[in-house]
C-alpha positions as CSV (number, residue, x, y, z in Angstrom):
1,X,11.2,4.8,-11.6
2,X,11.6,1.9,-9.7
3,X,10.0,-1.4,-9.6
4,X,8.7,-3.8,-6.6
5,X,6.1,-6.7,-6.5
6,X,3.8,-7.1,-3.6
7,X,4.7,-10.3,-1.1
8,X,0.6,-10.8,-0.6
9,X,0.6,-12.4,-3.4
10,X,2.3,-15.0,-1.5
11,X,2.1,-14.1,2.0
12,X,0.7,-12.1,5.2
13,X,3.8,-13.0,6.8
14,X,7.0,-13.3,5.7
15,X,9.3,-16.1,7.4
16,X,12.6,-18.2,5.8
17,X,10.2,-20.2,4.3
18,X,10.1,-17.6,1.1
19,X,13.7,-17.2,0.9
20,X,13.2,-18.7,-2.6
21,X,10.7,-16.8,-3.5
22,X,12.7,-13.6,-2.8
23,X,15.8,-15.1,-5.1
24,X,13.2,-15.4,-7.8
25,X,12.0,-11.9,-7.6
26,X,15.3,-10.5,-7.6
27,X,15.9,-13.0,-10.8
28,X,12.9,-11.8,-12.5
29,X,14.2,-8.4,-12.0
30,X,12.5,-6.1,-9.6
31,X,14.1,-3.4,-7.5
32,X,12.2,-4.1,-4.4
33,X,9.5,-6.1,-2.7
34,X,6.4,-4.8,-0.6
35,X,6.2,-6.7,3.1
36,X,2.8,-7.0,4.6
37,X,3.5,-6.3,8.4
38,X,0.1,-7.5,10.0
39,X,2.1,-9.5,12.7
40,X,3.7,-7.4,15.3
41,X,4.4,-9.4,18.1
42,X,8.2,-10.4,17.5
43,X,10.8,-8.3,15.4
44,X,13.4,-11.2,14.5
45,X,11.2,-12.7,11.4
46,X,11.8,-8.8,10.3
47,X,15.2,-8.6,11.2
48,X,16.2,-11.8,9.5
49,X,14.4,-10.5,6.6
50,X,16.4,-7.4,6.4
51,X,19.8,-9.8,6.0
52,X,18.0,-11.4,3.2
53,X,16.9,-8.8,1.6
54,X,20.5,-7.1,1.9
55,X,22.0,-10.0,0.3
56,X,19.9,-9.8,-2.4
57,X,20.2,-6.5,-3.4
58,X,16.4,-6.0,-2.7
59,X,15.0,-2.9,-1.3
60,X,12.1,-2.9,0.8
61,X,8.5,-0.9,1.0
62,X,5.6,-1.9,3.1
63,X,1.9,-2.4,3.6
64,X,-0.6,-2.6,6.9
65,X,-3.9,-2.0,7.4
66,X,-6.0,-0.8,10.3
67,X,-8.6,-2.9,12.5
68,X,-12.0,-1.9,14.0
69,X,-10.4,-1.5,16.9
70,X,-7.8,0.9,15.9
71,X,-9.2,3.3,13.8
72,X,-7.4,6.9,13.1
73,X,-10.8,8.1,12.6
74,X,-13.0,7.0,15.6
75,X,-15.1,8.4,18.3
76,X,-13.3,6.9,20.6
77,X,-10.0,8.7,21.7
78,X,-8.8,5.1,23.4
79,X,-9.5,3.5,19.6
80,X,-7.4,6.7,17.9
81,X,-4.5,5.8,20.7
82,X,-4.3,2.2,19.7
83,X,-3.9,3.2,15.7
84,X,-1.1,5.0,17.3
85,X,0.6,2.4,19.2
86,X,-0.3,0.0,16.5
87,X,1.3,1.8,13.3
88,X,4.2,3.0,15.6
89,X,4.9,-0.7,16.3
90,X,4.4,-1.3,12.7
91,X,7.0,1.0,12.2
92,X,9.7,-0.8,14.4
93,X,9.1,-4.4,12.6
94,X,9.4,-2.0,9.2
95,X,12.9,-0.9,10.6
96,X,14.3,-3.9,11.0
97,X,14.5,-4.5,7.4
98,X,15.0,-1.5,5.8
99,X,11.7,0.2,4.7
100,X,11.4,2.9,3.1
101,X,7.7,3.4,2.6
102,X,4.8,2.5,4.8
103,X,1.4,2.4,2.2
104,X,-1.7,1.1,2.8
105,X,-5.1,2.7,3.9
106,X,-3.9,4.1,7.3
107,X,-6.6,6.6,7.6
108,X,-9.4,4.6,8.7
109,X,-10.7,1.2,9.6
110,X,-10.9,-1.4,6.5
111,X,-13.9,-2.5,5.3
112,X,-15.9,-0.6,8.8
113,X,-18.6,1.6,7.5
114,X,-20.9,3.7,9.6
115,X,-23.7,4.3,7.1
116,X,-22.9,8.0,6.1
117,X,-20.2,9.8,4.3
118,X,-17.2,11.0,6.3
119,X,-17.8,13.7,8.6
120,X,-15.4,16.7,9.2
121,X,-15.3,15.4,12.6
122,X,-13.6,12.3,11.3
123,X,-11.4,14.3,9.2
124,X,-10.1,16.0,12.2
125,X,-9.5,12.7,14.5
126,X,-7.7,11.3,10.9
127,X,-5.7,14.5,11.0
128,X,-4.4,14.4,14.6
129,X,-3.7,10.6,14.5
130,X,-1.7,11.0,11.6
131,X,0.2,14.1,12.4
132,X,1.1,11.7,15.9
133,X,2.1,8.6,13.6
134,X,4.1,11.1,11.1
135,X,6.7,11.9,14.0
136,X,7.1,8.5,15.0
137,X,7.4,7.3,11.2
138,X,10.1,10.2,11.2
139,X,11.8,8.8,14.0
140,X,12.6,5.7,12.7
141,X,12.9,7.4,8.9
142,X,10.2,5.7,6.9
143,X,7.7,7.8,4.7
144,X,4.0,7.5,5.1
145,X,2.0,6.9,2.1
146,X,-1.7,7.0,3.0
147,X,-3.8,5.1,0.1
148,X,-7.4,5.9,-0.7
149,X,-9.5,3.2,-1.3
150,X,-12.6,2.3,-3.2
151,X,-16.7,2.8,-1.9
152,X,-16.9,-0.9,-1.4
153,X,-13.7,-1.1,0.6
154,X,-14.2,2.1,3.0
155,X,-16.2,5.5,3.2
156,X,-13.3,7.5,4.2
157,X,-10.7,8.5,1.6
158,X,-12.2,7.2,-2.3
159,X,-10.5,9.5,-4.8
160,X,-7.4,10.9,-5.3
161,X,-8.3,14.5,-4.3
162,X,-9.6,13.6,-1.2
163,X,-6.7,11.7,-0.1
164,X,-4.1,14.8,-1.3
165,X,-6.3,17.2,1.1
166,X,-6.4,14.6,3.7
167,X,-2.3,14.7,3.8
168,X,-2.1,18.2,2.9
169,X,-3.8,18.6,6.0
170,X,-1.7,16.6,8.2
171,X,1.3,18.6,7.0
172,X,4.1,16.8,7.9
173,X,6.7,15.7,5.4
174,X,6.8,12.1,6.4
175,X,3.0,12.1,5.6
176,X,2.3,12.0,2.2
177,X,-0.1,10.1,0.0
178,X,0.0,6.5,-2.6
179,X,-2.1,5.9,-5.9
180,X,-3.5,3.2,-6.7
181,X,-4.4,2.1,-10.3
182,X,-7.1,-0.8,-9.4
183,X,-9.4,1.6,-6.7
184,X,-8.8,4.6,-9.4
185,X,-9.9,2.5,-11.9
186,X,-13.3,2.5,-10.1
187,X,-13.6,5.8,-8.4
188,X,-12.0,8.1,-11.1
189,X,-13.0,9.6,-14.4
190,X,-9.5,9.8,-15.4
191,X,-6.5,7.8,-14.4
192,X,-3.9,10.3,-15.8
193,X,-6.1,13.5,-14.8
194,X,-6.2,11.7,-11.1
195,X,-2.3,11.1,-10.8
196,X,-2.1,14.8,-11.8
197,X,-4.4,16.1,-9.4
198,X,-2.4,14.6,-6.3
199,X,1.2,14.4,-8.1
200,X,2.6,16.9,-5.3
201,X,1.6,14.4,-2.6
202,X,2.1,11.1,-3.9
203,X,5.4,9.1,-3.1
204,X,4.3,5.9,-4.1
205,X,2.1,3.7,-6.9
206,X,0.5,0.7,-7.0
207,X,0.0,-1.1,-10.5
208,X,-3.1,-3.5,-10.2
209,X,-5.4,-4.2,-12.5
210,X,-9.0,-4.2,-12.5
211,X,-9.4,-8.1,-11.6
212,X,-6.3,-7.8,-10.0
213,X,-4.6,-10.1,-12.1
214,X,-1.6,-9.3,-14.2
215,X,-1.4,-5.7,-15.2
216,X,-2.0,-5.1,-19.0
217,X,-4.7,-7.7,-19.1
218,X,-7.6,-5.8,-18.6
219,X,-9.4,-2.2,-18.9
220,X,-7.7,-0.2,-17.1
221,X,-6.4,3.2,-18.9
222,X,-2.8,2.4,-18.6
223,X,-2.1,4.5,-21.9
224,X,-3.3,7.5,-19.3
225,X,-1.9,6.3,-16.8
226,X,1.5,6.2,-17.8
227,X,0.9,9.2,-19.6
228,X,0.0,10.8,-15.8
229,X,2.9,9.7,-14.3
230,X,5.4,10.8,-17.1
231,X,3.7,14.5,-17.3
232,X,3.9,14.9,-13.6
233,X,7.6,13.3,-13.7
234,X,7.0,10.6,-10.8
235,X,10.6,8.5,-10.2
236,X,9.2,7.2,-7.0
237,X,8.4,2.8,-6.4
238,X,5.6,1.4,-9.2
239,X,5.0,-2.0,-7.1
240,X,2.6,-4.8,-8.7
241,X,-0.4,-5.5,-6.0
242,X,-2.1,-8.8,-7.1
243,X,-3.9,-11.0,-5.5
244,X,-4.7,-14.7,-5.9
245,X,-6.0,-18.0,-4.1
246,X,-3.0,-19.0,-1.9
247,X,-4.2,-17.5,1.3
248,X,-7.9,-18.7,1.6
249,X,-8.5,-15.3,3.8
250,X,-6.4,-13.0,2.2
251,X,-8.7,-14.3,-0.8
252,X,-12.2,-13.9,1.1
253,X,-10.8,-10.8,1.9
254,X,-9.8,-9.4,-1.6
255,X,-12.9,-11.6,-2.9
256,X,-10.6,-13.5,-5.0
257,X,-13.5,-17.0,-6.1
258,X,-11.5,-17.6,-9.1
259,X,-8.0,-18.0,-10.7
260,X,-7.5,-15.0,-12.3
261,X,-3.7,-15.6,-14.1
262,X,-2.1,-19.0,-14.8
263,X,0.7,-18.9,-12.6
264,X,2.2,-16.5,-10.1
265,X,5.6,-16.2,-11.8
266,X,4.2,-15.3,-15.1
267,X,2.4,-12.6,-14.1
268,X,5.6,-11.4,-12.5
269,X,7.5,-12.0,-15.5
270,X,4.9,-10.7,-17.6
271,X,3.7,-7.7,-14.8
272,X,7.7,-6.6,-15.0
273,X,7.8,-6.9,-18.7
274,X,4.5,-4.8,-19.3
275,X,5.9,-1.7,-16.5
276,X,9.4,-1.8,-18.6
């Protein structure tokens, strides 16, 4: 397996002002770091980043997420083009620096609920716009890796089987699926029966506690965990996803109120140290 640590820790954007930062990651140890792309405007922060991340050793994965007004699973056929255009662009900045993954939940509209479950309607709009995006991601040669999410998050993908029939029915081999331990923690009996039941579809992992603090510190079943993801032989990314108070709405977002580690290079130290 190899390691990465999530830059939203830190950042929505990445610029030269964390060229440190990256140093220190690569210092601590890690294999590769996760770039939120949320800013598609202008591809030469991205590019730049790519000669950093080159001179570093560092490989590169990456995380978006969709709006209310580009949602894969909408009514709306003009809202399912712009998740399109959006994740396509998405996918340029992403290959100006090397990525090799795109995660995140790129099914459906963050935190946009409609009051009911998901409809098979929805499922088929999800489908289609994916199947669209998995060509383009093919294009430029970066992997999909659609992550379900918890109830309190989104309504459309929640558990682990859901999310592997959601890419098994886009069927297209740059379309696969992520796990996530912090919304399994919530949604799952089982973390190690979970990772098993989607092992043929997931490409990438997300280690995150259940305060989303450093990983080891709290309840979720890592022992099962693990045990999941040596039984079904996984040797793709295991990237820490943490969040803390730097970003006052990255923090509203990910309803961070409170410290929840004493200092952001410990729990990368101490995130690494517990994953070894």
């Amino acid at each position: 397996m190899k390691t990465g640590m999530n830059l939203l820790l830190w950042a929505d954007h990445v610029s030269e002002a964390h060229d440190a930062l990256l140093a220190q990651i690569k210092e601590i140890g890690f294999d590769s770091v996760e770039v939120p792309i949320f800013k598609i405007d202008d591809l030469a922060p991205y590019k730049r980043l790519g000669g950093q991340l080159q001179k570093l050793g560092l490989s590169a994965t990456a995380v978006t997420v969709m709006g209310p007004d580009t949602n894969p699973v909408s009514p709306d056929a003009k809202s399912r083009q712009a998740a399109i255009d959006y994740l396509d662009r998405v996918l340029e900045c992403g290959q100006q620096f090397g990525c090799e993954i795109l995660c995140g939940p790129l099914h459906s509209s963050l935190g946009v609920f409609t009051g009911t479950g998901p409809t098979e309607t929805e499922f088929k709009h999800g489908v289609e716009t994916l199947q669209k995006v998995a060509e383009k991601a093919a294009a430029r040669n970066i992997r999909l890796a659609v992550e379900y999410l918890n109830r309190f998050e989104n309504y459309f993908l929640t558990t682990a089987t859901q999310a592997a029939r959601f890419v098994q029915a886009v069927n297209h081999p740059f379309c696969k699926m992520m796990y996530d331990s912090f919304h399994a923690h919530i949604e799952e009996k089982d973390q190690g029966q979970a990772i098993a039941s989607c092992a043929s579809e997931t490409i990438h992992v997300h280690i995150s506690e259940n305060d989303r603090g450093t990983p080891g510190t709290g309840q979720v079943q890592w022992q099962s965990f693990y045990r999941g993801l040596k039984d079904t032989g996984y040797q793709g990314y295991v990237t820490i996803e943490a969040f803390g108070t730097a970003l006052p709405a990255l923090a509203a977002a990910t309803k961070v109120w409170r410290p929840l580690f004493p200092d952001d290079m410990g729990l990368c130290r101490e995130g690494l140290a517990f994953i070894k």
